[in-house]
PDB file of N, CA, C and O in Angstrom:
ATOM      1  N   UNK A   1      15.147 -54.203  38.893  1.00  0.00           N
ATOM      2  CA  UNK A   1      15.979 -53.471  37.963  1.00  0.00           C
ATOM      3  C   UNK A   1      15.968 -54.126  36.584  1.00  0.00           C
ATOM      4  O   UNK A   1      16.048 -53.473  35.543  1.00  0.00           O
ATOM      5  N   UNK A   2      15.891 -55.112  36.624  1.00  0.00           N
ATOM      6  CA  UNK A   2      16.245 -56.151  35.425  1.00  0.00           C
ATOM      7  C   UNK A   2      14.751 -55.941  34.878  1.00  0.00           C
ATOM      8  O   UNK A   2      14.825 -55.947  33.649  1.00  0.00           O
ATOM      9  N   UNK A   3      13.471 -55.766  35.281  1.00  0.00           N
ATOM     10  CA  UNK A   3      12.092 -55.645  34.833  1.00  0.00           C
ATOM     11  C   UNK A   3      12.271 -54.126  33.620  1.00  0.00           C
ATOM     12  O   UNK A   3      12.298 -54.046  32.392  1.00  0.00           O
ATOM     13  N   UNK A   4      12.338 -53.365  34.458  1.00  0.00           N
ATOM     14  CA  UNK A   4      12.787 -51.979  34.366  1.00  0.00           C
ATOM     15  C   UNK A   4      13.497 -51.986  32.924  1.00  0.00           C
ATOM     16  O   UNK A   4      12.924 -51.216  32.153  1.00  0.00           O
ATOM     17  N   UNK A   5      14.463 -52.575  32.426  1.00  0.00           N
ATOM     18  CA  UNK A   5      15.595 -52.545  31.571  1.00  0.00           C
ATOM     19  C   UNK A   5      14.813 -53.358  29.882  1.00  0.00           C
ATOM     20  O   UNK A   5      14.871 -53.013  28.702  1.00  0.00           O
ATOM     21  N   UNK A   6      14.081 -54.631  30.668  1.00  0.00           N
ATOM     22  CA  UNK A   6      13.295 -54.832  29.441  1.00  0.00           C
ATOM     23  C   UNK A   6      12.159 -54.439  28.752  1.00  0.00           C
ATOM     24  O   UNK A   6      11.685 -54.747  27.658  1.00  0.00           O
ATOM     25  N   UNK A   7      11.718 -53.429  29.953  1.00  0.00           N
ATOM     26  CA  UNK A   7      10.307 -52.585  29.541  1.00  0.00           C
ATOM     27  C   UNK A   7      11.385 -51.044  28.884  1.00  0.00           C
ATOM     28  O   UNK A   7      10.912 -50.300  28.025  1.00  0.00           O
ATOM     29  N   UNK A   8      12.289 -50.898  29.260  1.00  0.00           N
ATOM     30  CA  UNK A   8      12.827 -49.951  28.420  1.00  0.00           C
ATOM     31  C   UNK A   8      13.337 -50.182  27.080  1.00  0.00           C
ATOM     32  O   UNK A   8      13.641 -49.284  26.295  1.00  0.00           O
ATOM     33  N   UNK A   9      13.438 -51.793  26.793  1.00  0.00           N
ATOM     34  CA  UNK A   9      14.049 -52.328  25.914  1.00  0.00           C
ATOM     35  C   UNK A   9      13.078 -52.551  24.670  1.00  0.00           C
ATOM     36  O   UNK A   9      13.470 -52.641  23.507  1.00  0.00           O
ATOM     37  N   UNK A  10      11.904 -52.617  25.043  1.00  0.00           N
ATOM     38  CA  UNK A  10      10.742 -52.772  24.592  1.00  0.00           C
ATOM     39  C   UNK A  10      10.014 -51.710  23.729  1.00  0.00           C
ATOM     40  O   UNK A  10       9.469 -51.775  22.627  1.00  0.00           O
ATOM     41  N   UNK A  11      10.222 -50.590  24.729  1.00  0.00           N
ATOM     42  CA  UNK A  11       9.681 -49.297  24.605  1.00  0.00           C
ATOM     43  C   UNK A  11      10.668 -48.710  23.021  1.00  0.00           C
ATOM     44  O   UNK A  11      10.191 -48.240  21.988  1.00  0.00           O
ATOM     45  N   UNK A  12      11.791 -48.906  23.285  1.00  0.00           N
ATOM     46  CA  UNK A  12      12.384 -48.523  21.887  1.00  0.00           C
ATOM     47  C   UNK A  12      12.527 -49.347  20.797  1.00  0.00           C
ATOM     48  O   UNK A  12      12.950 -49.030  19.686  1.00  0.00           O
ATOM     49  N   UNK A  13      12.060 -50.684  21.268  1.00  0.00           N
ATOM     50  CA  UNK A  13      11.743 -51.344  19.964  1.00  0.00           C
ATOM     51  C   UNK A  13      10.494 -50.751  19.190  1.00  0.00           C
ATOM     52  O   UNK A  13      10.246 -50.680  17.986  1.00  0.00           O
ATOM     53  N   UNK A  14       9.749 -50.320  20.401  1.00  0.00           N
ATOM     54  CA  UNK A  14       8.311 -49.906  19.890  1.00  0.00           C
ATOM     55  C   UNK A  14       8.703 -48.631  18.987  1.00  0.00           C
ATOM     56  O   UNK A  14       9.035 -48.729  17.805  1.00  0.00           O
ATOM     57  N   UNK A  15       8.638 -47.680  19.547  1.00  0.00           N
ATOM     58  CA  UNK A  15       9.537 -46.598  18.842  1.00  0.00           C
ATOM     59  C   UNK A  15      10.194 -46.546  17.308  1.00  0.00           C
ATOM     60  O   UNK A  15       9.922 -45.937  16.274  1.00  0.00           O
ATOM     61  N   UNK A  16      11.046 -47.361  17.654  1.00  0.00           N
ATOM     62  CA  UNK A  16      11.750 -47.553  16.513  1.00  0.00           C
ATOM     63  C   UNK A  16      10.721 -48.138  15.328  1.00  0.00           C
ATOM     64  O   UNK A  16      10.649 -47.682  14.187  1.00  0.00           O
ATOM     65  N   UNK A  17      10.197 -48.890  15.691  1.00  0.00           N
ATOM     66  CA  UNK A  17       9.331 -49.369  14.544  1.00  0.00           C
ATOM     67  C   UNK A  17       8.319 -48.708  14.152  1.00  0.00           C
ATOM     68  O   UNK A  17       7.652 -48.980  13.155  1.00  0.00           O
ATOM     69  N   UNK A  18       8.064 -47.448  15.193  1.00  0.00           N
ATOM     70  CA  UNK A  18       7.191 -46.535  14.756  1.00  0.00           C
ATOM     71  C   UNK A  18       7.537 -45.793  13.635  1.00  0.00           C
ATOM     72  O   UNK A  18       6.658 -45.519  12.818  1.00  0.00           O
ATOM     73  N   UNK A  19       8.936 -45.342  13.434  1.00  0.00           N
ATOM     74  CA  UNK A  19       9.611 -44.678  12.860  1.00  0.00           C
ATOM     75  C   UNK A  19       9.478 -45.031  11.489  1.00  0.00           C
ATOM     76  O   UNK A  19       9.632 -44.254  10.547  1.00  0.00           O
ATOM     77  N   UNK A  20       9.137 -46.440  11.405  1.00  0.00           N
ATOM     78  CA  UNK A  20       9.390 -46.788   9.098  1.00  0.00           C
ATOM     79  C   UNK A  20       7.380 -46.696   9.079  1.00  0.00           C
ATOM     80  O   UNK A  20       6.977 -47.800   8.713  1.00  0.00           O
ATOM     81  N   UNK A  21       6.498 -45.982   9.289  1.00  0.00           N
ATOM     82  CA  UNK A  21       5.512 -45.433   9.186  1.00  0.00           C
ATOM     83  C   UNK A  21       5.636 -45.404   7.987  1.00  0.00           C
ATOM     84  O   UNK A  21       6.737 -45.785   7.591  1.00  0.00           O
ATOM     85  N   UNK A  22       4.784 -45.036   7.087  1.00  0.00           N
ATOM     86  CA  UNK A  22       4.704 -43.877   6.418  1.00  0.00           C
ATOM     87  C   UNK A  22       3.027 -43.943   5.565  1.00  0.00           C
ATOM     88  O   UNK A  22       2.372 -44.982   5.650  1.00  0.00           O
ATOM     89  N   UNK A  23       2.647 -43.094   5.015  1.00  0.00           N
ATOM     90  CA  UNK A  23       1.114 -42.899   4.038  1.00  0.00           C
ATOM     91  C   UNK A  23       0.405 -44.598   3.818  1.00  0.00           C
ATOM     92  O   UNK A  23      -0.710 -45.057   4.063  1.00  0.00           O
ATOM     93  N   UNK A  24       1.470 -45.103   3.334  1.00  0.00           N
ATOM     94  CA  UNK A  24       1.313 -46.897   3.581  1.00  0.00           C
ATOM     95  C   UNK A  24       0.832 -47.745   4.308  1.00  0.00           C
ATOM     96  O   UNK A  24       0.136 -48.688   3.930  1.00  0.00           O
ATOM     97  N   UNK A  25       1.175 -47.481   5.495  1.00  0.00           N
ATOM     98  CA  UNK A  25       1.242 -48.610   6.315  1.00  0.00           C
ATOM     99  C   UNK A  25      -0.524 -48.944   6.911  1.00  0.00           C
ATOM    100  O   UNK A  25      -1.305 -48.018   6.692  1.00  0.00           O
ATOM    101  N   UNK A  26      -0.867 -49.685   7.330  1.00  0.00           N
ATOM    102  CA  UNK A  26      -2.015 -50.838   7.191  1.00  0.00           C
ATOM    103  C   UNK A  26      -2.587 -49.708   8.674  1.00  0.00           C
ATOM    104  O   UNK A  26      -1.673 -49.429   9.450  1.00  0.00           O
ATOM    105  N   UNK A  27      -3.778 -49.208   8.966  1.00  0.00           N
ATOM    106  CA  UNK A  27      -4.213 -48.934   9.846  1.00  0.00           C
ATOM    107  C   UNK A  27      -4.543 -50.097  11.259  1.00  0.00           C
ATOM    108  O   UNK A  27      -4.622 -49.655  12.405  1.00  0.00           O
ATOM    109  N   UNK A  28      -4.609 -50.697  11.135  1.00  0.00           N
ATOM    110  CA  UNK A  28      -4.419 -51.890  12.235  1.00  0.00           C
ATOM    111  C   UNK A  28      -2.975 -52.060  12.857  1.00  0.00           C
ATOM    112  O   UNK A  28      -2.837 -52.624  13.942  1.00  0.00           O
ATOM    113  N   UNK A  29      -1.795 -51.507  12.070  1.00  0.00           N
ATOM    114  CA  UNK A  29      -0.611 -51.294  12.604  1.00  0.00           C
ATOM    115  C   UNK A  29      -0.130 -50.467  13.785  1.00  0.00           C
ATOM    116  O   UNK A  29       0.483 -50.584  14.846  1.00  0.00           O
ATOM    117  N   UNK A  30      -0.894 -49.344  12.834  1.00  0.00           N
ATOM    118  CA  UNK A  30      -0.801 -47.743  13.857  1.00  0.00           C
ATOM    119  C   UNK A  30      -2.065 -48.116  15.018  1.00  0.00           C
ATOM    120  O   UNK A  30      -1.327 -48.371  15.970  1.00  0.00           O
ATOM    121  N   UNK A  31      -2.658 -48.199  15.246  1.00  0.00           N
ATOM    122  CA  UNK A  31      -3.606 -48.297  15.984  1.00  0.00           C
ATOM    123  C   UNK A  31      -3.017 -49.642  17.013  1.00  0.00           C
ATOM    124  O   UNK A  31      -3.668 -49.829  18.041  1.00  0.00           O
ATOM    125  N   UNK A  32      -2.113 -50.333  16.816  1.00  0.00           N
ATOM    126  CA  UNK A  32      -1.679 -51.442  17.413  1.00  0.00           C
ATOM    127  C   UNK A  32      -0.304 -50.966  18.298  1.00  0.00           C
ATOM    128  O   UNK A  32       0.104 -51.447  19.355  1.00  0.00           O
ATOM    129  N   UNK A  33       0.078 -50.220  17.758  1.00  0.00           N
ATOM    130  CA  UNK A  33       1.480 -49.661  18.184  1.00  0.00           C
ATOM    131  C   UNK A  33       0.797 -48.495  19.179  1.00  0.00           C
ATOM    132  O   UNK A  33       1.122 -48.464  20.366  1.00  0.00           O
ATOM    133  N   UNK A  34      -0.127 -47.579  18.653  1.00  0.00           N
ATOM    134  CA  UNK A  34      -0.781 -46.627  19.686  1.00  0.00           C
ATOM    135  C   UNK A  34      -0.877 -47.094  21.109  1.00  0.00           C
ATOM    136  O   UNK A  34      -0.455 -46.503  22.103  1.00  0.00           O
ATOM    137  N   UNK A  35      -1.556 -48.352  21.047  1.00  0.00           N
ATOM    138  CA  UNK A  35      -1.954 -49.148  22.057  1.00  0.00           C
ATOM    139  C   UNK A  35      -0.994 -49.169  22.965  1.00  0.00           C
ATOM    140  O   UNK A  35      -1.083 -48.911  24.166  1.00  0.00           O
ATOM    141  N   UNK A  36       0.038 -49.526  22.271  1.00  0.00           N
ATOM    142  CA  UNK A  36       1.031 -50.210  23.424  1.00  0.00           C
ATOM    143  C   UNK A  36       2.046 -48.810  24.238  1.00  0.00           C
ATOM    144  O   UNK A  36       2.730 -48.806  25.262  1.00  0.00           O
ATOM    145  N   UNK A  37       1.645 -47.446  22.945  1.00  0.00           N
ATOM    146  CA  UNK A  37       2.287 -46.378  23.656  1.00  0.00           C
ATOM    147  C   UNK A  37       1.218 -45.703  24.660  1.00  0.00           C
ATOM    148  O   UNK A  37       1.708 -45.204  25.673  1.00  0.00           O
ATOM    149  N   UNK A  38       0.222 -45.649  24.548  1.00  0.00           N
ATOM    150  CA  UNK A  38      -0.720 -45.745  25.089  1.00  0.00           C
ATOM    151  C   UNK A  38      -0.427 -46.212  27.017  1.00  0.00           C
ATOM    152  O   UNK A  38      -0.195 -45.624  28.073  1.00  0.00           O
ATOM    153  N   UNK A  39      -0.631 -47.618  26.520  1.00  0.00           N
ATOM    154  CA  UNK A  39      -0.275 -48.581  28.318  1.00  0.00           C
ATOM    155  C   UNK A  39       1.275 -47.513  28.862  1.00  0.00           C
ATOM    156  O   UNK A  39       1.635 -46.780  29.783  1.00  0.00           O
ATOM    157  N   UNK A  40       1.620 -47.911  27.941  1.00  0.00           N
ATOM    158  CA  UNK A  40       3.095 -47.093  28.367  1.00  0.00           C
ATOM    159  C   UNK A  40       3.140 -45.870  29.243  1.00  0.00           C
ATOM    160  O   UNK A  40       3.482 -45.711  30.415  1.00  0.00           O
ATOM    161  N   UNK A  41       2.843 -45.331  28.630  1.00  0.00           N
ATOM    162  CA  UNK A  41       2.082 -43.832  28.860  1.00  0.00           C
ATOM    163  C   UNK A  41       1.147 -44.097  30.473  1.00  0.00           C
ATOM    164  O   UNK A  41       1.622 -43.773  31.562  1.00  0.00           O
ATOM    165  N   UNK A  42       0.514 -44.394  30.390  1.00  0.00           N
ATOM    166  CA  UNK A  42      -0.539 -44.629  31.613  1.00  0.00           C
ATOM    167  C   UNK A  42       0.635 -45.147  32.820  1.00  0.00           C
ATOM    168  O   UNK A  42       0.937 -44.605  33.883  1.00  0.00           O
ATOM    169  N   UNK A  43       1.073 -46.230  32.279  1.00  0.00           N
ATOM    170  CA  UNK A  43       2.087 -47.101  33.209  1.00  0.00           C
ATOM    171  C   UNK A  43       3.107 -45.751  33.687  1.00  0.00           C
ATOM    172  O   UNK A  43       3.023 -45.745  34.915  1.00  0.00           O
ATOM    173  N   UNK A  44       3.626 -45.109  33.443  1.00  0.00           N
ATOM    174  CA  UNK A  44       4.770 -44.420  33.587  1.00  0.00           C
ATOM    175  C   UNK A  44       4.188 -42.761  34.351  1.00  0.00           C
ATOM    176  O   UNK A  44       4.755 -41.995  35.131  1.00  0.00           O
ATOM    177  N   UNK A  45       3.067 -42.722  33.803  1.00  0.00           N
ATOM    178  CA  UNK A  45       2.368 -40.934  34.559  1.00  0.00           C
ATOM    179  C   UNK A  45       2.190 -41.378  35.739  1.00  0.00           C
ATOM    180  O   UNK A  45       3.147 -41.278  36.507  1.00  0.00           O
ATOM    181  N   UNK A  46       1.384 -41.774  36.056  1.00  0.00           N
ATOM    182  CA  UNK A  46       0.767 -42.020  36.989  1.00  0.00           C
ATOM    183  C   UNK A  46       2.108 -41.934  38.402  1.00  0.00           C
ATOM    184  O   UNK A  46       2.313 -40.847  38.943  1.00  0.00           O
ATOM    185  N   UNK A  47       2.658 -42.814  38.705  1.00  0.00           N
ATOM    186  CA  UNK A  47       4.132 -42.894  39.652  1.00  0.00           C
ATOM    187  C   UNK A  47       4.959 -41.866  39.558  1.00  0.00           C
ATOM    188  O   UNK A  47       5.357 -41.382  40.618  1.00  0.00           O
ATOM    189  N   UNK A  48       5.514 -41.165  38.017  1.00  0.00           N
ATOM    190  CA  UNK A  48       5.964 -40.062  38.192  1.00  0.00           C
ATOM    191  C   UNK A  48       5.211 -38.778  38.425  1.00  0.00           C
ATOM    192  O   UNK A  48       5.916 -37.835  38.785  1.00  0.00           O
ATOM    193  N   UNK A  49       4.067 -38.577  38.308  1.00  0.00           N
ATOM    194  CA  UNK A  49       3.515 -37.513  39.095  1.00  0.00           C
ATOM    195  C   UNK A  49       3.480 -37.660  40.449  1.00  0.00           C
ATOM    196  O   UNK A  49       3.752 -36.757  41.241  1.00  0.00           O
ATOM    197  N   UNK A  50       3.134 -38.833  40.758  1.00  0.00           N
ATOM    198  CA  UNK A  50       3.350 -39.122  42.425  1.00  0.00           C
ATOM    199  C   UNK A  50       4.153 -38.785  42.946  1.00  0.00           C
ATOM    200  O   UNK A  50       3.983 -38.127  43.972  1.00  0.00           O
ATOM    201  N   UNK A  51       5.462 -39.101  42.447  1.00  0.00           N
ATOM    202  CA  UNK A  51       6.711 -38.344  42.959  1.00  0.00           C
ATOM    203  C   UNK A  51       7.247 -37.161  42.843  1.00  0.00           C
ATOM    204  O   UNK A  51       8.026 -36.553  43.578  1.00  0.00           O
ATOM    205  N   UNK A  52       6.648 -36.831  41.630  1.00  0.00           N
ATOM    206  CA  UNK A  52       7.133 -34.968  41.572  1.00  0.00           C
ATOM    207  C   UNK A  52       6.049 -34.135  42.770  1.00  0.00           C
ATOM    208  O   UNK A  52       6.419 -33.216  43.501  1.00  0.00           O
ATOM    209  N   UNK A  53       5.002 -34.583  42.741  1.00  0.00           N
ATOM    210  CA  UNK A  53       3.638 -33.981  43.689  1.00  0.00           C
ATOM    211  C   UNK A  53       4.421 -34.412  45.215  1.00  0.00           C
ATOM    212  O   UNK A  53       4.499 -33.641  46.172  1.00  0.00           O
ATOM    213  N   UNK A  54       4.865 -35.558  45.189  1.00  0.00           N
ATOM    214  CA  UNK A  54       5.191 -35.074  46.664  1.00  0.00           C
ATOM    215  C   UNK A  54       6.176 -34.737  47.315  1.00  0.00           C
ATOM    216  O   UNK A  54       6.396 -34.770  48.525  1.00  0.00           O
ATOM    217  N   UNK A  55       7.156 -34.195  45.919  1.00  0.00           N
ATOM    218  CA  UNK A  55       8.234 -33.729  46.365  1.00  0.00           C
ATOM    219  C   UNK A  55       8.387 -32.107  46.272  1.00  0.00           C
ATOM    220  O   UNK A  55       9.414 -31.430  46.219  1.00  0.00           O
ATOM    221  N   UNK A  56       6.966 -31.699  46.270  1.00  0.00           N
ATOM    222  CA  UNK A  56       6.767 -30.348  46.278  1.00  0.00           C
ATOM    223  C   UNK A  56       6.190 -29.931  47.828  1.00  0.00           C
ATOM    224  O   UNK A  56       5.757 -30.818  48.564  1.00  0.00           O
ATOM    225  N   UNK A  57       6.220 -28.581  48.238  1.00  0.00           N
ATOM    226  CA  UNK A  57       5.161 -28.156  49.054  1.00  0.00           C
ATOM    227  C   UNK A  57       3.976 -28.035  49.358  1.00  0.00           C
ATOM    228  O   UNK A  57       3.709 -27.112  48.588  1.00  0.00           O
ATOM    229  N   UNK A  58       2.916 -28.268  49.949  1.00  0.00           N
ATOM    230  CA  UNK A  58       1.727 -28.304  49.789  1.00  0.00           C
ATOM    231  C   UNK A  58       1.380 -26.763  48.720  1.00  0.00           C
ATOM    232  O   UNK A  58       0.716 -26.722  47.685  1.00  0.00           O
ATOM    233  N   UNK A  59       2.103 -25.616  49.435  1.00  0.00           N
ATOM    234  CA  UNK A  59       1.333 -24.443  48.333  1.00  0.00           C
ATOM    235  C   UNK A  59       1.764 -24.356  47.548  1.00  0.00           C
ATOM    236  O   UNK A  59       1.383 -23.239  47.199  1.00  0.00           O
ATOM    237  N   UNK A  60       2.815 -24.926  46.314  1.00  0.00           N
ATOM    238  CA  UNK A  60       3.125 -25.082  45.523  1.00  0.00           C
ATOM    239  C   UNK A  60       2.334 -26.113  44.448  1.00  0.00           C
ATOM    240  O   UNK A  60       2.409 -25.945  43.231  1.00  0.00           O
ATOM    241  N   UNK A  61       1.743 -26.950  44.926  1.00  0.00           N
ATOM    242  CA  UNK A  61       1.125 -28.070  44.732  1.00  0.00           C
ATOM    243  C   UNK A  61       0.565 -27.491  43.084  1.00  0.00           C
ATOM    244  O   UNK A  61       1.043 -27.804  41.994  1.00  0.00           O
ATOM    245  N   UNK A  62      -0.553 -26.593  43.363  1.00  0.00           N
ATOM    246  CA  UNK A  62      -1.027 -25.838  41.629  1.00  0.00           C
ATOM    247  C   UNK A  62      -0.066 -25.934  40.667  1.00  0.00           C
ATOM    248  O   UNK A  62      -0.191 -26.462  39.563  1.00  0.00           O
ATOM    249  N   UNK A  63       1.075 -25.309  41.209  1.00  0.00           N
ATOM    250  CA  UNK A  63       2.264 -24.920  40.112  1.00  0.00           C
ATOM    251  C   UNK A  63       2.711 -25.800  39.559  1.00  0.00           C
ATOM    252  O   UNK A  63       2.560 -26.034  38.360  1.00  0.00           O
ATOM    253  N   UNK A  64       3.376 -26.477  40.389  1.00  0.00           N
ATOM    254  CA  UNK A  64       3.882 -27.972  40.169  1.00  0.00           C
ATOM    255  C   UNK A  64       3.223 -28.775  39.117  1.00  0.00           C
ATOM    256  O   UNK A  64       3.784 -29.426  38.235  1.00  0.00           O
ATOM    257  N   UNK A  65       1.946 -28.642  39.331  1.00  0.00           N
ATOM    258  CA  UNK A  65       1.152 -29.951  38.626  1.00  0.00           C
ATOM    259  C   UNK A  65       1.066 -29.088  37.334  1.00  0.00           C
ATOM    260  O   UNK A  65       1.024 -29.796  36.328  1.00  0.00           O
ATOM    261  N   UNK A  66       1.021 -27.469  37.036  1.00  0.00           N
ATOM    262  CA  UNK A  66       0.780 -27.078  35.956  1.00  0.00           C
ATOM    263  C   UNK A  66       1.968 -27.060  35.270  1.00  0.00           C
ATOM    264  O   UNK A  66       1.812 -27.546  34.149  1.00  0.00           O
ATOM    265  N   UNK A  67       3.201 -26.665  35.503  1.00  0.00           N
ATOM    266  CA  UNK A  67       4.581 -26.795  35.375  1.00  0.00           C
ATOM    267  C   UNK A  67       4.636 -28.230  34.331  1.00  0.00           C
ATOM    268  O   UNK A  67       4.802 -28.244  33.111  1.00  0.00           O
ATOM    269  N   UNK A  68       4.445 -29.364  35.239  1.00  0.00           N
ATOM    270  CA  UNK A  68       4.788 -30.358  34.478  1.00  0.00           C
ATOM    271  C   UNK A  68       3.807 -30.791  33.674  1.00  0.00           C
ATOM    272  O   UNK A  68       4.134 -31.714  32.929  1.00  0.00           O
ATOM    273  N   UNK A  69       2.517 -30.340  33.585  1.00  0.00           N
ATOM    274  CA  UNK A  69       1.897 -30.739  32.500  1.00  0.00           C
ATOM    275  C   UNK A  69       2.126 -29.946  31.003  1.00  0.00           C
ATOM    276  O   UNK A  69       1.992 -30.461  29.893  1.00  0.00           O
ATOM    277  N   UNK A  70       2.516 -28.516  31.317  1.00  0.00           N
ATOM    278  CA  UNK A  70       3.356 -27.593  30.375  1.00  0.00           C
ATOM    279  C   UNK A  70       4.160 -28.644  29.890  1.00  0.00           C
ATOM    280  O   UNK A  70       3.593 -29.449  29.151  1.00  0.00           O
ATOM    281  N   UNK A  71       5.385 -28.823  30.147  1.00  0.00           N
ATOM    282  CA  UNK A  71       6.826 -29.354  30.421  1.00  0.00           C
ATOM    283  C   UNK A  71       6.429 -30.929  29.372  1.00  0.00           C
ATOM    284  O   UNK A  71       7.102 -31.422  28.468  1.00  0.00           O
ATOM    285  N   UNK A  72       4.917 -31.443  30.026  1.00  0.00           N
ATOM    286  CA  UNK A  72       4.736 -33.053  28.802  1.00  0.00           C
ATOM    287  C   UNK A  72       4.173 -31.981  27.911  1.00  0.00           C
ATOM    288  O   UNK A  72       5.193 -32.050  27.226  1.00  0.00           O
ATOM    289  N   UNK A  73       3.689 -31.340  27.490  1.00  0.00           N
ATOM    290  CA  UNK A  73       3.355 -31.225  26.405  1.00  0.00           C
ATOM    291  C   UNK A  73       3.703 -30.445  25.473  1.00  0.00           C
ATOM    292  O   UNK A  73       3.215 -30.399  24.344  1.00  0.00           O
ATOM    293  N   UNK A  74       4.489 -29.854  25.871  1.00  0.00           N
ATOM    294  CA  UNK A  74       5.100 -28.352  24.805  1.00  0.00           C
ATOM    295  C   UNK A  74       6.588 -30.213  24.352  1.00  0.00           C
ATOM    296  O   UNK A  74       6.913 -30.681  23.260  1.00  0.00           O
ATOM    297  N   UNK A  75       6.881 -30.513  25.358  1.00  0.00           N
ATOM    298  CA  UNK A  75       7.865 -31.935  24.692  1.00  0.00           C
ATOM    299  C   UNK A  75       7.010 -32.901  23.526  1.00  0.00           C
ATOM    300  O   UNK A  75       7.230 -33.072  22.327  1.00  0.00           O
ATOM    301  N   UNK A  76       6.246 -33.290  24.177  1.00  0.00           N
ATOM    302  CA  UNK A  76       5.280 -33.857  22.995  1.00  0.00           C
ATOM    303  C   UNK A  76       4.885 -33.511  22.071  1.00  0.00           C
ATOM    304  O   UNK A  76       4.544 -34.404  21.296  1.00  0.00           O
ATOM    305  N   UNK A  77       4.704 -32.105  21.618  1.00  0.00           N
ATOM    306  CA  UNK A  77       4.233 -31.182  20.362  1.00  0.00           C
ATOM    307  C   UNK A  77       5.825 -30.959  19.785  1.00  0.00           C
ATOM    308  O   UNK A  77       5.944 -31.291  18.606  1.00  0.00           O
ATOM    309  N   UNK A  78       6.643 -30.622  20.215  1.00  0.00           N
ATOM    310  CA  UNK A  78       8.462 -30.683  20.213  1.00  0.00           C
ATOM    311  C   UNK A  78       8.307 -31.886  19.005  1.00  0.00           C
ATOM    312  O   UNK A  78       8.239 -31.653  17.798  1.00  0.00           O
ATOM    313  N   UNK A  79       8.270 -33.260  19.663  1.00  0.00           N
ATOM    314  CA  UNK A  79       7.974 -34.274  18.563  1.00  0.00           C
ATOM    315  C   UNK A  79       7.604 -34.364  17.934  1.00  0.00           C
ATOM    316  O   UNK A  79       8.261 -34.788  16.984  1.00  0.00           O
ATOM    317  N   UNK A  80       6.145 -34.077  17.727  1.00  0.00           N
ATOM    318  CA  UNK A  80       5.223 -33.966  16.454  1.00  0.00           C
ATOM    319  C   UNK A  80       5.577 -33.243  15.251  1.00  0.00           C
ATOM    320  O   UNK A  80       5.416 -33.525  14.064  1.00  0.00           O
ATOM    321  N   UNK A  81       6.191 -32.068  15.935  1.00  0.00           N
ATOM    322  CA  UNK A  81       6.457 -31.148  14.474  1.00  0.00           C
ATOM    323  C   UNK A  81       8.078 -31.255  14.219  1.00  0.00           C
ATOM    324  O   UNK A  81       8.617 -30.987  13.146  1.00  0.00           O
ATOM    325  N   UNK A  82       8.601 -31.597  15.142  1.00  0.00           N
ATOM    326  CA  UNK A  82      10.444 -31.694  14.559  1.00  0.00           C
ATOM    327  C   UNK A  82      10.525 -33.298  13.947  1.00  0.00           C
ATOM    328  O   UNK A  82      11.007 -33.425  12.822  1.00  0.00           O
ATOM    329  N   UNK A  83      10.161 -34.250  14.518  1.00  0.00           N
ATOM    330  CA  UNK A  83      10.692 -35.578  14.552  1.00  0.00           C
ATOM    331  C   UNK A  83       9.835 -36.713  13.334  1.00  0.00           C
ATOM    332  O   UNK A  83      10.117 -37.845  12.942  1.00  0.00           O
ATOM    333  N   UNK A  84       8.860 -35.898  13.059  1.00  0.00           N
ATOM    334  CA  UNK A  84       8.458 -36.320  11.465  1.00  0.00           C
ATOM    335  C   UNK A  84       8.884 -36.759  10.818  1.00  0.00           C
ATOM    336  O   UNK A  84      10.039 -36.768  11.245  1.00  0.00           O
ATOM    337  N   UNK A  85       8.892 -37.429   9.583  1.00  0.00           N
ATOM    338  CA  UNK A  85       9.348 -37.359   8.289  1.00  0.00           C
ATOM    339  C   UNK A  85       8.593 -36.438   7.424  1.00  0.00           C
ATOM    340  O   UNK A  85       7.398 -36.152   7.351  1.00  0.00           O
ATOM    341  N   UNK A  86       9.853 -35.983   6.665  1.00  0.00           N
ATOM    342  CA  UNK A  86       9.437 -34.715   6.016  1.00  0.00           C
ATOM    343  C   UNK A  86       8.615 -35.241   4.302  1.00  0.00           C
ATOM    344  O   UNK A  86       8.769 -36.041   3.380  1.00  0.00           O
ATOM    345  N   UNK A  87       7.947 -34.415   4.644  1.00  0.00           N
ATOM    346  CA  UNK A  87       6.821 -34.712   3.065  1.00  0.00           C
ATOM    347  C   UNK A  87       8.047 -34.793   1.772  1.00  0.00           C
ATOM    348  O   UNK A  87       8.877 -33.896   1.620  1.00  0.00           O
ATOM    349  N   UNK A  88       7.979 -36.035   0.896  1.00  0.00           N
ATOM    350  CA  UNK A  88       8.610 -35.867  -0.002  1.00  0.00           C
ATOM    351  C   UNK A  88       8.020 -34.841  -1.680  1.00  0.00           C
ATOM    352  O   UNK A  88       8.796 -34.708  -2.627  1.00  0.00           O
TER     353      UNK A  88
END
């Protein structure tokens, strides 16, 4: 639990520092921070599909997996275009 809490703790440091971006910032930054959302990302799909997949029915199985890949990505595009900073 205590692992759990500092990889969440982590994750919004990451975040957060994603956030003072802007036209500026050094490409070795962004590409450094990608990285680590990146692992993140990998670290975290993988187990939760496991568990949504087998907490479905076998003939459901299609839906399910299309459902939630809808569900990450219409959220992820959600971000991209709301959670920006707006062009000055």
């Amino acid at each position: 639990m205590k692992n759990k809490r500092i990889a969440a703790l982590i994750a919004i440091a990451i975040f957060t520092f994603m956030t003072s971006f802007n036209l500026n910032s050094p490409l070795w930054l962004f590409v450094v921070t990608s990285l680590f959302y990146g692992v993140r990302m990998g670290l975290f799909q993988s187990p939760n599909n496991s568990v949504i997949m087998s907490s479905v029915d076998q003939q459901f199985l299609g839906i399910a997996g299309s459902v939630n890949s809808l569900a990450r990505n219409l959220l992820n595009n959600y971000c991209y275009a709301f959670c920006k900073e707006p062009q000055k």
